[in-house]
N, C-alpha and C positions, 0 to 999 in steps of 0.2 A: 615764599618758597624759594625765591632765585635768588637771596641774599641767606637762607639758610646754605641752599648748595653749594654758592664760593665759599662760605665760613668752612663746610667739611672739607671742600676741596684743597683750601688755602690750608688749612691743619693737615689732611696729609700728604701733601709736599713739604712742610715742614718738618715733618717728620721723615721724608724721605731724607732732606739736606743737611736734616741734622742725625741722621742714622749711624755714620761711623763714628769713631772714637768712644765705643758706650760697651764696649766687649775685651774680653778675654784674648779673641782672638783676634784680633786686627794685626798688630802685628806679625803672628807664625801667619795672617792670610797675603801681606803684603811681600813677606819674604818670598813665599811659596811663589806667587803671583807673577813676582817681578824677575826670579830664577825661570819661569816658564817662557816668559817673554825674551828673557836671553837665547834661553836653549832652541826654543822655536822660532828666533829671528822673527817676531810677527810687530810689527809698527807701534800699534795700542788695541787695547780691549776696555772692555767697562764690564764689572760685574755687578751683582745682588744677589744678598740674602736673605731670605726671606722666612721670617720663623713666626710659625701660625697665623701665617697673615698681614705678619706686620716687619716694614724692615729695616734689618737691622747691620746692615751695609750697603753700603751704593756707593760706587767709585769707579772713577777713571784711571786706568795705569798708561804710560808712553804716549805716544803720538797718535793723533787721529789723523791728522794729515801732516805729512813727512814734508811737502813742498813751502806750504805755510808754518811749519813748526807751532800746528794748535796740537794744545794737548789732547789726549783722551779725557772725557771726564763723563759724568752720570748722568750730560745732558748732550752727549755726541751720539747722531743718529748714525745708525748702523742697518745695513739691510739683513731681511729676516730668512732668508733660502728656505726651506722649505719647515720650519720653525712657522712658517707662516701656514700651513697647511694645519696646525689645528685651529685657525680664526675660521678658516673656511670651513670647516667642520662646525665648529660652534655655528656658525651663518645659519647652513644646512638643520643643525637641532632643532634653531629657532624657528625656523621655517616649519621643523614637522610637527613643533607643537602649535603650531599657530594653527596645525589642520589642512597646511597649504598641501603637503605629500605625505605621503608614510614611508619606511625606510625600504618598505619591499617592494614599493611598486616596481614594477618595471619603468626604466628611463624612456621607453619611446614613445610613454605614455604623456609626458610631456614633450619632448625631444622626439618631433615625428619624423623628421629628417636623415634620424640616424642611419646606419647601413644597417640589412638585414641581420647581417653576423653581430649585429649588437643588440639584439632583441629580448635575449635571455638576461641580459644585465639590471641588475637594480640596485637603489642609490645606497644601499648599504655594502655591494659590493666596489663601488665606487671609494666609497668613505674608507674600506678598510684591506684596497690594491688587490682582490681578490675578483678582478672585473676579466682577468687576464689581457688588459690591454699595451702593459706594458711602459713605456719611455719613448720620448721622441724620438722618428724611423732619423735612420742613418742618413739619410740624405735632408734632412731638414735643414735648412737656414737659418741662426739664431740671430744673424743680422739684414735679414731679408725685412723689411719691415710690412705691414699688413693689419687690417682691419680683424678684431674679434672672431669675428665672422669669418674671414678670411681662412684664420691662423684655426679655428677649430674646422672649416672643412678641408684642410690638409691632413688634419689629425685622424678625420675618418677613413682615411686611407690605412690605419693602423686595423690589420688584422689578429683580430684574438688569439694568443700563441696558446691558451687554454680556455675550455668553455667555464665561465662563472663561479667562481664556488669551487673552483678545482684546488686553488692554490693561491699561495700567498706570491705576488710580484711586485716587486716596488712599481709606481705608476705614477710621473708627472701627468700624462695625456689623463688619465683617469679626473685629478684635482683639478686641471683646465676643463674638462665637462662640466663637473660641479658648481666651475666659475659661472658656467652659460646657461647650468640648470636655475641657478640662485637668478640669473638677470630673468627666467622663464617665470617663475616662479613670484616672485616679489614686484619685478616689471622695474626693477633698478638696475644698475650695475655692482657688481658683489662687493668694490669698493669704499662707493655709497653707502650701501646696505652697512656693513661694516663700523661706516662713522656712525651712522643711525643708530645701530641695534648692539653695536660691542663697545666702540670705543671713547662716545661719547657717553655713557652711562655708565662705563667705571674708571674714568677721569684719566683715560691713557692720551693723554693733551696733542701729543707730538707727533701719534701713531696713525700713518697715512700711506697709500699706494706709494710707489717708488715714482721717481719724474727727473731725470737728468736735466728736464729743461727752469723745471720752476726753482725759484731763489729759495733755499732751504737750511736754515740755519746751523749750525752746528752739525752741517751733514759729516760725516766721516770719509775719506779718501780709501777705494779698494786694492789692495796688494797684488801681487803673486811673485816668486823668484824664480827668476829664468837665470839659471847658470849660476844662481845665489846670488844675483844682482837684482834689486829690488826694482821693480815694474811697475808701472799702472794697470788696473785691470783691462781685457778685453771687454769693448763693449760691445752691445745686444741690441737688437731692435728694439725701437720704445715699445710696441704693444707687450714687448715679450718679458716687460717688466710693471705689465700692471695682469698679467695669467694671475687665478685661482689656485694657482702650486705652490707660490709662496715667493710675491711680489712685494712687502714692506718694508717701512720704514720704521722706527723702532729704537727707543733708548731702553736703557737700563730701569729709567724710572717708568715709564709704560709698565715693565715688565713687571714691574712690583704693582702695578692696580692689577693685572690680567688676575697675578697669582693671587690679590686680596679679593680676585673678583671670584676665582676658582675654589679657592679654599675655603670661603663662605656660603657658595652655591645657588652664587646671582647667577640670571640672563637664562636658567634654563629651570627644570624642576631635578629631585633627585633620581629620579628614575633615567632622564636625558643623560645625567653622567655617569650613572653606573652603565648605561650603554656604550656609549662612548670610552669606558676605563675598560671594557668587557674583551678579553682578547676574540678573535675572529674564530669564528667554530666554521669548518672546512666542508665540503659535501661528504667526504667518509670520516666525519664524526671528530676527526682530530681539531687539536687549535690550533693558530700561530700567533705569536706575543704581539699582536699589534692591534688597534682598537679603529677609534675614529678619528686618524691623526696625532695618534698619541704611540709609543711604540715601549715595551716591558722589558727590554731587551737583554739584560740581567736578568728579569724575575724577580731577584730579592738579593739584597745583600746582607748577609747574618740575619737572614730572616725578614731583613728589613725590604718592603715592596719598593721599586720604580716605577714611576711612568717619566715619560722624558723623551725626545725628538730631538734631533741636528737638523743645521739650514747649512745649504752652500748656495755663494751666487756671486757674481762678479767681482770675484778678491775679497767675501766675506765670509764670513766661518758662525754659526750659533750655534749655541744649545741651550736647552732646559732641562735638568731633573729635578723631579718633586718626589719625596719621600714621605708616604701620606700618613705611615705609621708614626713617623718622628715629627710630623708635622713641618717641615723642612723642605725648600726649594733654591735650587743655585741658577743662575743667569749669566751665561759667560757669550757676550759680544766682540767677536775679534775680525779685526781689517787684514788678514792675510789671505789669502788661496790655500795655500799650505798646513795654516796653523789648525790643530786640534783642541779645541776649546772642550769636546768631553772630559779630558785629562785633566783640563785647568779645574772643570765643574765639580767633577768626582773626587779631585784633590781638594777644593776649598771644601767640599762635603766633610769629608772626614777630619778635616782640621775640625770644623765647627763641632761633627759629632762623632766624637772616635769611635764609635759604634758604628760607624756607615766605612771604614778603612776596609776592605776585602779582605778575608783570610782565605790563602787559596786552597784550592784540594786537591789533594794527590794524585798523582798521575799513575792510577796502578796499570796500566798499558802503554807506556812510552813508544812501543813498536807498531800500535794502531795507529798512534799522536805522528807520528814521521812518515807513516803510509799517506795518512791524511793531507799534511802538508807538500807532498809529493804530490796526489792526487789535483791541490790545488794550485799550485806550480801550473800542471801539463793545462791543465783547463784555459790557464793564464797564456801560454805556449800555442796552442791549441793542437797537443799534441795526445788528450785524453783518450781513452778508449771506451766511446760513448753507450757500448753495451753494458758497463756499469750503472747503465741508469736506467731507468725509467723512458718510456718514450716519452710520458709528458716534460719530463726534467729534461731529458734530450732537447729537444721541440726550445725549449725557456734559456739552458744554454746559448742556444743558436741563434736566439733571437735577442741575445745580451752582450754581442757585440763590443757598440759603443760604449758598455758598463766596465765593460772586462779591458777594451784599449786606457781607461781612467786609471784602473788600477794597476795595472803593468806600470804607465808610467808614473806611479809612485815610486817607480824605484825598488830594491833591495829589501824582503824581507826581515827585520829588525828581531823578529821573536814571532814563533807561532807557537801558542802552549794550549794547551787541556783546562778545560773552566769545567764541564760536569758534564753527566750524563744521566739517561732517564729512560728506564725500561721500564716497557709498557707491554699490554698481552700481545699486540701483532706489529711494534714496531720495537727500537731503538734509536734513541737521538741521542746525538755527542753535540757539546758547544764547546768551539774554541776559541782563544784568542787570536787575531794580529794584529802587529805592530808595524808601523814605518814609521820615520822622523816624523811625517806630517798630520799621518792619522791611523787611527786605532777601527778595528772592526769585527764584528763576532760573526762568526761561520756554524752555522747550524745544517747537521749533515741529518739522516734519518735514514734508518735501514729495516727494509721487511726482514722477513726472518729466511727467506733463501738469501740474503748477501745483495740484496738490489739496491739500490740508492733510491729513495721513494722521497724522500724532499733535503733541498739543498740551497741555503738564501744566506746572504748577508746583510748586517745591520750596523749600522753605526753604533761603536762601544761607547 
């Protein structure tokens, strides 16, 4: 049996290393690739393609590390931002089908500790940032260093900015429970658990927690431009880079077992991923496009579905989109702060399948389109006029702070435009685009029908 397993294993890394030069597109993908890399001033990236499973590009472009002049290539480790947070999700499946929890218990049913005001939470509201617990409080320390344990009873100090089920909020603090529910749960650390149950059984060799301190091959150097002068990243306290939000490490060739592991529909059964693919259904009955770690954020492009996630984290940038009707997945690894690797992913997409190129749609209200944009200006400002919303939306604003200081300092909006809209019996929802130099993002507004602002989030484009 253990000389069958290296024979598979050893075939497909072979097949990984000998993936390029076998297509049509290598070239318009290397152009494309290496004009991004200009335009984005980002060091190196490593991408893959991945088609039905099997891939059929892996490569390195530019530098991995600027100070050693090692190239990029499809065996340079790159950290996973929050790209990492659907392993943690998968962890969490595995666990419920083992019988160990179910998705609706309530958390304090293991997690007795918690604080009262976290009582109503359960681990699917967890999974799918609808826990209302939000992002780490403004006064956290990311170089404070501190024990697990430690670092999540500070976390409890985060008060619910909405009760459960109310709404969709992005939640690092959310994915770091799930870390401490998996160590409750399995009696490992999520880690661990990890190499056990994901990454050792679909041969992602190289895919391991982050560790500044241990010798690590092929690791990648992390970016950022301060004043367009290239930087080393800011660093973090060690525990704060082995968190359940999305703490790894990670090549190009990992990503190609995950998606051979995904797209065959190992490590869980079908019903696990059609949950997990399931966008989140809200307490009054709406959805919002985000699953178990996996986020829809498009919906479809010419009809064609996404599911797909971004990472940010110490001068690194990822993504993944999988296109399940084309049977297509792209993997874009880049060493910048700055750089937007959706653009690179969504661009090598449509090279590969010109069916996946967006065609946009009209803007038959340009004068809503520049309210909008205006709207989200002053918010940025904080100069909005908060009876436009909602008091829950109110309350979520105010408690997004440090979300909203992130984006301001992007810089100068580049382009805000009109993506679609979607009337429904008791709301209205607009999606829009933006643009800066360094990243792209969709603005999803939603309107009752007196004019009130009833939900309002951003998502990585």
């Amino acid at each position: 049996m253990m000389k069958f397993s290296l024979l598979v294993l050893s075939a497909v890394l072979m097949l990984v290393v000998n993936a390029s030069s076998q297509n049509s597109y290598d070239a318009a993908v290397d152009t494309f690739v290496k004009a991004e890399l200009t335009r984005q001033k980002i060091p190196g990236v490593s991408i893959a393609v991945v088609s039905d499973g099997k891939p059929t590009l892996v490569k390195g472009y530019g530098m991995a590390n600027v100070e050693h002049s090692a190239s990029a290539t499809a065996d340079t480790i790159f950290q996973s931002g929050s790209v990492g947070k659907q392993f943690t999700a998968m962890a969490v499946m595995i666990l419920i089908e083992e019988g160990k929890a179910k998705l609706d218990d309530k958390i304090n049913a293991y997690l007795t500790d918690v604080p009262a005001e976290w009582s109503g939470i359960t681990i699917r509201h967890l999974l799918t940032h609808t826990a209302g617990l939000g992002d780490y409080p403004r006064d956290f320390d990311l170089q404070e260093d501190a024990s697990e344990t430690e670092v999540f009873k500070k976390l409890q100090a985060v008060k619910p900015a909405s009760a459960p089920g109310e709404k969709w909020a992005y939640s690092n603090v959310g994915y770091v429970t799930l870390g401490v529910l998996i160590r409750k749960l399995s009696g490992k650390f999520y880690g661990d658990y990890l190499q056990e149950r994901v990454f050792k059984p679909l041969g992602m060799t190289t895919a391991r927690i982050i560790s500044e301190q241990d010798i690590v091959p092929n690791r990648a150097g992390g970016y950022m431009l301060v004043n367009g002068e290239l930087k080393n990243q800011t660093w973090v306290a060690p525990t704060l880079n082995t968190t359940a939000d999305g703490a790894l490490y990670l090549t190009a060739k990992d990503m190609v077992a995950w998606e051979a592991g995904l797209s065959s529909g190992k490590l869980i059964s079908k019903a696990g991923y059609d949950a997990m693919w399931a966008p989140v259904k809200l307490n009054n009955g709406t959805t919002h496009p985000y699953g178990f770690g996996w986020m829809f954020a498009n919906v479809n492009v010419n009809g064609n579905r996404i599911i797909e996630h971004g990472g940010s984290w110490q001068g690194f940038k990822a993504h993944i989109v999988r296109y399940p009707d084309n049977k297509l997945a792209v993997i874009v690894f880049a060493n910048l702060a700055q750089a937007n690797p959706t653009v690179i992913a969504h661009g090598i997409a449509g090279i590969v399948d010109p069916t996946l190129k967006p065609i946009p749609k009209a803007d038959t209200d340009p004068a809503h389109t520049a309210g909008m944009k205006k709207l989200f200006e002053q918010i940025l400002e904080g100069t909005v006029d908060l009876n436009r919303f909602t008091e829950p939306i109110q309350k979520a604003l105010k408690d997004q702070q440090r979300m909203t200081a992130e984006i301001k300092a992007l810089g100068p909006i580049k382009q805000f435009s009109f993506v679609d809209k979607a009337e429904g019996a008791e709301n209205t929802r607009y999606r829009y685009k933006i643009e800066w130099d360094a990243m792209s993002l969709s603005l999803l507004v939603a309107f009752d029908k007196q004019g009130k602002i009833i939900g309002y989030g951003l998502q990585p484009q």
